[in-house]
N, C-alpha and C positions, 0 to 999 in steps of 0.2 A: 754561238755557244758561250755563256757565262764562264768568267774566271771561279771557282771555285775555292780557292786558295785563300784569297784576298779579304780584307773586310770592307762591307759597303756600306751606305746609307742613304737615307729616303726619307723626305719629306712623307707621313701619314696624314695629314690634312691637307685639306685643299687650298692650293696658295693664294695668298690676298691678303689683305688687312681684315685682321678679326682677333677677336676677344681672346683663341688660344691656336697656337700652333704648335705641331709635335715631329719632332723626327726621330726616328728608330735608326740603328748602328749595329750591323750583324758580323761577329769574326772573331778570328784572337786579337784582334786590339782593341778590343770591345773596354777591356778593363783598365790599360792602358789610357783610353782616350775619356775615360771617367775621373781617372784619378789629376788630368791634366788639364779639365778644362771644369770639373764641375766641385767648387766648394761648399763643404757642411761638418757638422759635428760628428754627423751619424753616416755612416760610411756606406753608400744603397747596397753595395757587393755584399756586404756581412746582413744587410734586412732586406735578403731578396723578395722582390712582388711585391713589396711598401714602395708609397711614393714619399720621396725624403724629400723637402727642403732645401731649395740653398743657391749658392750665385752660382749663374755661369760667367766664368770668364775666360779673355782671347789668351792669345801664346804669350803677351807680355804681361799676365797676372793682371789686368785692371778687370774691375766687374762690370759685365754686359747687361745683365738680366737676373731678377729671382726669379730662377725658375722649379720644377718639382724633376727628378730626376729616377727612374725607376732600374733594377738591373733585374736580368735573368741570366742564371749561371747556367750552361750545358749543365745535361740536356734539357733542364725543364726552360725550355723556351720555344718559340713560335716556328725557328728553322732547327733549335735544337743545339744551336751553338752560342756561346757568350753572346746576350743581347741587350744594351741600356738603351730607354729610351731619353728624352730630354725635352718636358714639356714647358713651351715659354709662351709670353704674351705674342699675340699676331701681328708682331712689328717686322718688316721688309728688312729693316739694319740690324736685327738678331739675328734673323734667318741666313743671311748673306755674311753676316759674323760669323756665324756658328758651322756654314759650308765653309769657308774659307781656311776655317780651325782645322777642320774635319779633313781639308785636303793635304795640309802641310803635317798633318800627323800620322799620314798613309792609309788612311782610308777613301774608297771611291764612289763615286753615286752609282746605286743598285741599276742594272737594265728594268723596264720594267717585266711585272713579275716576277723578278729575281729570288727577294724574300721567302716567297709561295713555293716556288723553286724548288730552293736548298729546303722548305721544310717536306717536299713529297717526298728529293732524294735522301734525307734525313730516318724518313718512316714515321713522319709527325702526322701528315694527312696522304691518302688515297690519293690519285692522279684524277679521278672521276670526282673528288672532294672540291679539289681545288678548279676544275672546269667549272661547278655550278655554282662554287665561291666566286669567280670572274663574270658570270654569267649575273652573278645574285649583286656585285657591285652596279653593272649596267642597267640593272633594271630599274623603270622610271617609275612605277603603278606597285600600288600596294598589294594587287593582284596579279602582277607579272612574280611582283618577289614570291610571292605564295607560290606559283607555280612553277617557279627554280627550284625551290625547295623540295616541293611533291618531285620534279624532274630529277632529281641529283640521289633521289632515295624513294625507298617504297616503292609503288604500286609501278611506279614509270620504271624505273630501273629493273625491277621484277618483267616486266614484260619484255627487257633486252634479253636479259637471263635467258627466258621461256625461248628466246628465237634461237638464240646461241646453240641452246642446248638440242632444238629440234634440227638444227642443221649440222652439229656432231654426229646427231642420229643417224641421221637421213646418210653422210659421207662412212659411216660404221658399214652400215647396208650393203652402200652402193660398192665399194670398194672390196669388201669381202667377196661380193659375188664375183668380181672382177678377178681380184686375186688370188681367190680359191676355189674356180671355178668347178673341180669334183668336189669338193670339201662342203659347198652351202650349196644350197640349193638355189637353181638359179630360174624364177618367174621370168612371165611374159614382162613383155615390155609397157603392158595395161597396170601391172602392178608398179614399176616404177613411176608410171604417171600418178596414179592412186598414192603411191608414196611422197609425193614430190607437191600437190597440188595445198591440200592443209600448207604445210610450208609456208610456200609461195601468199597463200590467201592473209596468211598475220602480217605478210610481212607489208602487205599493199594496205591489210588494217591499219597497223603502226601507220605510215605514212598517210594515208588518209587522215587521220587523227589529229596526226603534227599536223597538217595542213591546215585541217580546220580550229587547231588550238591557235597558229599564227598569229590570226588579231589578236591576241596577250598579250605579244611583245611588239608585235607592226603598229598595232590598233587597228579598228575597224574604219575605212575609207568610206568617208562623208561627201559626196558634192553636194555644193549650194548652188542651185543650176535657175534660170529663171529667164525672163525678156530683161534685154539692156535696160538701165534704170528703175530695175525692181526691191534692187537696196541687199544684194548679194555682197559686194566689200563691205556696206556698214555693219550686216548681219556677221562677218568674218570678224570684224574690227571687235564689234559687241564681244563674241564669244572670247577672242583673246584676253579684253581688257585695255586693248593698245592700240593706234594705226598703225596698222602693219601695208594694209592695202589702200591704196587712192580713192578716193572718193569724191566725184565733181556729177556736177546735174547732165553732163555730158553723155550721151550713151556713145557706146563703146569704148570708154574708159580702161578698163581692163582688157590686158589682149596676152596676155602671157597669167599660166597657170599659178597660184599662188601656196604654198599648203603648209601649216602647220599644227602638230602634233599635242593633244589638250587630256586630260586628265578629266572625265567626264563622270564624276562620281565614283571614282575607281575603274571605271574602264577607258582603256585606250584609245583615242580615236584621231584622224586624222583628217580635221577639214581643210577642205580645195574651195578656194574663189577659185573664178573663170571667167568665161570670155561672155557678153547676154546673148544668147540665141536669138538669131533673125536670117532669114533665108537671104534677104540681098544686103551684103557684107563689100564693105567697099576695102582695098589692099592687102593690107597686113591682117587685117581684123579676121579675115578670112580664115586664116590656117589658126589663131587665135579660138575661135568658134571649133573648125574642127578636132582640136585637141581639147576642145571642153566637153565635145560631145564622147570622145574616145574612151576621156577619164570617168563622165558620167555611166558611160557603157559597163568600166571594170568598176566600179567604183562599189563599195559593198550596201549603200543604202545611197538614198538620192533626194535632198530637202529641194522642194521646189517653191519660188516666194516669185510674187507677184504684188506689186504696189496697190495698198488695199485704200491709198486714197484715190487712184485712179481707177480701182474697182477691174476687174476683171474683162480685157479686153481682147481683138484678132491678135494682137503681138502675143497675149499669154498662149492663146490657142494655137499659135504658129510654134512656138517655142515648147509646147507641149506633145506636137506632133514632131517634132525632131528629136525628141528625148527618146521616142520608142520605149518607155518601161514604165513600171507603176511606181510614184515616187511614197517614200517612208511615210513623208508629212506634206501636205499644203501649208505654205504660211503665208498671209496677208502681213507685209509690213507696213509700217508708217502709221500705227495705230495711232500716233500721237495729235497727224493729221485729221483724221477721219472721226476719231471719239466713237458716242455713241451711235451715231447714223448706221454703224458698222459699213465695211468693206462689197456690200453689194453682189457679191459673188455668188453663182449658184452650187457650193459646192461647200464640204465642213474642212476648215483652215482653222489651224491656230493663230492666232493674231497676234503680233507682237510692238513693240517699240523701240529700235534701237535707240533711240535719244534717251530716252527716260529708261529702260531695261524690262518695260511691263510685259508681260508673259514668256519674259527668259527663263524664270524659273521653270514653268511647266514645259517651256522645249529643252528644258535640261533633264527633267527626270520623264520627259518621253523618249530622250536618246537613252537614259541609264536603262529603262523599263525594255527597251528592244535590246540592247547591247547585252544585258542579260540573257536576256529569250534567244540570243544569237550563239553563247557560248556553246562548248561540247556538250549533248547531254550524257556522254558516260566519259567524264571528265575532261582535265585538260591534259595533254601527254605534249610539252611542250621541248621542242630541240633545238639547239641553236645550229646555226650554218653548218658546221662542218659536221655535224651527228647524223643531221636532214641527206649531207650529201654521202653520209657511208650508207644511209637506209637505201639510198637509190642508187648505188651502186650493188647493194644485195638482191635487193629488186631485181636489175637488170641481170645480173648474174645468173639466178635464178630464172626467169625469163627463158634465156640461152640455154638452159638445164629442162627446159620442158620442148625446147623446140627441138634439141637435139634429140629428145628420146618421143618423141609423137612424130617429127619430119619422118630425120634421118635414119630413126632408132640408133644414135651414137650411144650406146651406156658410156664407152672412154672420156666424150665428151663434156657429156653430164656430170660424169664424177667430180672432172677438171671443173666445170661449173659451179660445183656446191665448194670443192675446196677455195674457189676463189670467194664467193660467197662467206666462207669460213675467214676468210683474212681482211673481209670488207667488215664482218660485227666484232673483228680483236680489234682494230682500229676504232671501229666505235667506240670500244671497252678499254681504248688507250695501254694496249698492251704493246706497247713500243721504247724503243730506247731515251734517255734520259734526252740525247742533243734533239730527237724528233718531239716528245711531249713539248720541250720549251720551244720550237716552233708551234708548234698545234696549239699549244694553251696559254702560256705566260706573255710571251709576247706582244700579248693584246691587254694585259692589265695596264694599272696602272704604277707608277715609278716605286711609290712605299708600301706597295702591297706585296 
């Protein structure tokens, strides 16, 4: 749990050598640690939310840096309390100056989230604000950010509302029948199922949804599956831009899984090199194959490439009966070998060139064109970890709430069910104390955020 008292400070760019670097300073010494370390004519505290001009310098007065120095007086500021920021060039010996200043002058570096923090307990931002603000920094895709934003408000948030409230309902009911048993009138136990059952059914919608929204933020899982030596690493290499994976004339080269995560025209995706299928596997290569076959199995689409200067041969057709599935794409590579003769195959393949890059473009916007056709069609409702696990905690709850009253006919039970249900969507809804939110949410930002 954060000191609260104190004042902190945090690197807001990301550290390295670069063009500008900023640190923010939150507390009562906020103004204190202005008037000591940073000179000018124009004083930021008197032209607050102006960036002013001027040196920074260390504790013994010599000048470090011209740098731009901004102040925000309580409360109009980000946590709500005395805040200057101190923007200087991206040099390592400022930075390390200016911590060092910042330490002997009593202030200390923020936890991360800290800032975020102090501005929910403040009343600056919402507790659900700053979840999809942490969420909306991680996100890699131009289309994952979009769908932080729909997540954090609107139509997404609106659908927690709609469960919350149907599950007040439902414990209203149940409970009065319970505890005023002459007073309400008290149905069969067909009606409590009938009451319970809508419920139940949004709430496995929602979850469903998030499921299938996932690839937003996972991306959508690509193997490049094919016969050893059909140019699966170079085809991996290509898509990167980089050698990532080995590449020698050798088949079974690759014997351990490979995968990394690519920006496919704004969608997500994640391709896997792997092990070349071939039924007789000598060692190690062995269990290498079977986990290539495993990942091809969960995998959400399946490029299968076969070397289209060696034309289409029993290895491809061996390696195609061990895949079991219909794969997204054929592709013939080693176009650069082959030319015009084309690839010989009796089958329609995209042809490519990992040397030269020829018909990379068209297996890039045949991935974008399915990755599309893949998302939700009645949108994206996307949640991160810990949202996804109150959903199925209400789920299950609810679950236990139909069985009790169809098994057992427990109404006591049930009741007990929905209320626990009830305290599984205030945790979604971050209706919890100050030292739990900053486990749940801050603690995973970052240091200046």
């Amino acid at each position: 749990m954060p000191d609260l008292e104190g004042t902190i400070f945090g690197e807001m760019t990301y550290p390295g050598r670069s063009a500008l670097r900023a640190v923010r300073v939150s507390g009562p010494l906020s103004r204190k640690i202005t008037k000591k370390l940073f000179f000018s004519k124009s004083d930021p505290w008197k032209n607050p939310r102006t960036a002013v001009s001027g040196l920074l310098r260390n504790l013994e007065g010599k000048p470090v840096d011209s740098i731009l120095a901004l102040a925000f007086p309580s409360p109009n500021s980000y946590t709500g309390e005395d805040c200057a920021e101190f923007q200087c060039h991206g040099s390592e010996g400022v930075i390390r100056g200016l911590r060092s200043s910042l330490f002997a002058l009593g202030a200390r570096e923020a936890l991360p989230g800290e800032f975020s923090y102090r501005a929910v307990l403040a009343g600056k931002m919402a507790a659900e604000e700053a979840e999809s603000l942490g969420d909306l920094v991680r996100a890699e895709t131009e289309l994952e950010a979009c769908a932080v934003g729909i997540s954090g408000s609107g139509s997404s948030r609106s659908r927690i509302l709609a469960l919350k409230e149907a599950i007040l309902q439902l414990r209203a009911k149940w409970e009065a029948r319970i505890d005023f048993p002459e007073e309400v009138p008290q149905p069969g136990i067909k009606t409590w199922k009938k009451e319970l059952l809508p419920v139940l059914k949004s709430v496995r919608d929602a979850l469903s949804l998030s499921r299938r929204s996932r690839p937003v933020r996972e991306g959508f899982r690509v193997a490049i599956f094919g016969a050893p030596n059909s140019g699966k690493s170079s085809l991996f290499n290509c898509l990167l831009g980089r050698e990532r994976a080995i590449v020698t004339p050798h088949p079974g080269t690759t014997r351990d899984m490979i995968e990394e995560k690519l920006d496919i025209d704004g969608i997500p995706m994640v391709f896997m090199d792997m092990a070349g299928a071939r039924r007789k596997k000598p060692g190690i290569e062995k269990e290498g194959i079977l986990r290539a076959l495993e990942s091809a199995k969960r995998a959400d689409a399946v490029l299968f490439l076969f070397d289209g200067s060696r034309g289409w041969d029993a290895a491809d057709d061996e390696a195609l009966r061990m895949l079991d599935r219909k794969p997204l794409l054929f592709i013939a590579s080693k176009k650069d070998l082959y030319g015009k003769k084309g690839h010989g195959a009796a089958l329609k393949a995209l042809e490519i060139s990992n040397r030269t890059g020829e018909g990379m473009d068209g297996l890039i916007k045949r991935l974008s064109e399915w990755g599309k056709r893949n998302l939700p069609k009645k949108g994206i409702f996307l949640m991160n970890g810990r949202q996804e696990e109150c959903l199925l905690g209400i789920e299950a709850a609810l679950a236990e709430a139909e069985k009790a009253v169809t098994s057992g006919e427990n109404e006591l039970l049930a009741a007990e069910k929905a209320r626990e249900a009830q305290r599984e969507i205030d945790e979604l809804l971050l209706s919890a104390s100050g030292e739990e939110l900053y486990d749940l949410i801050f603690s995973g930002f970052c240091i200046g955020k």
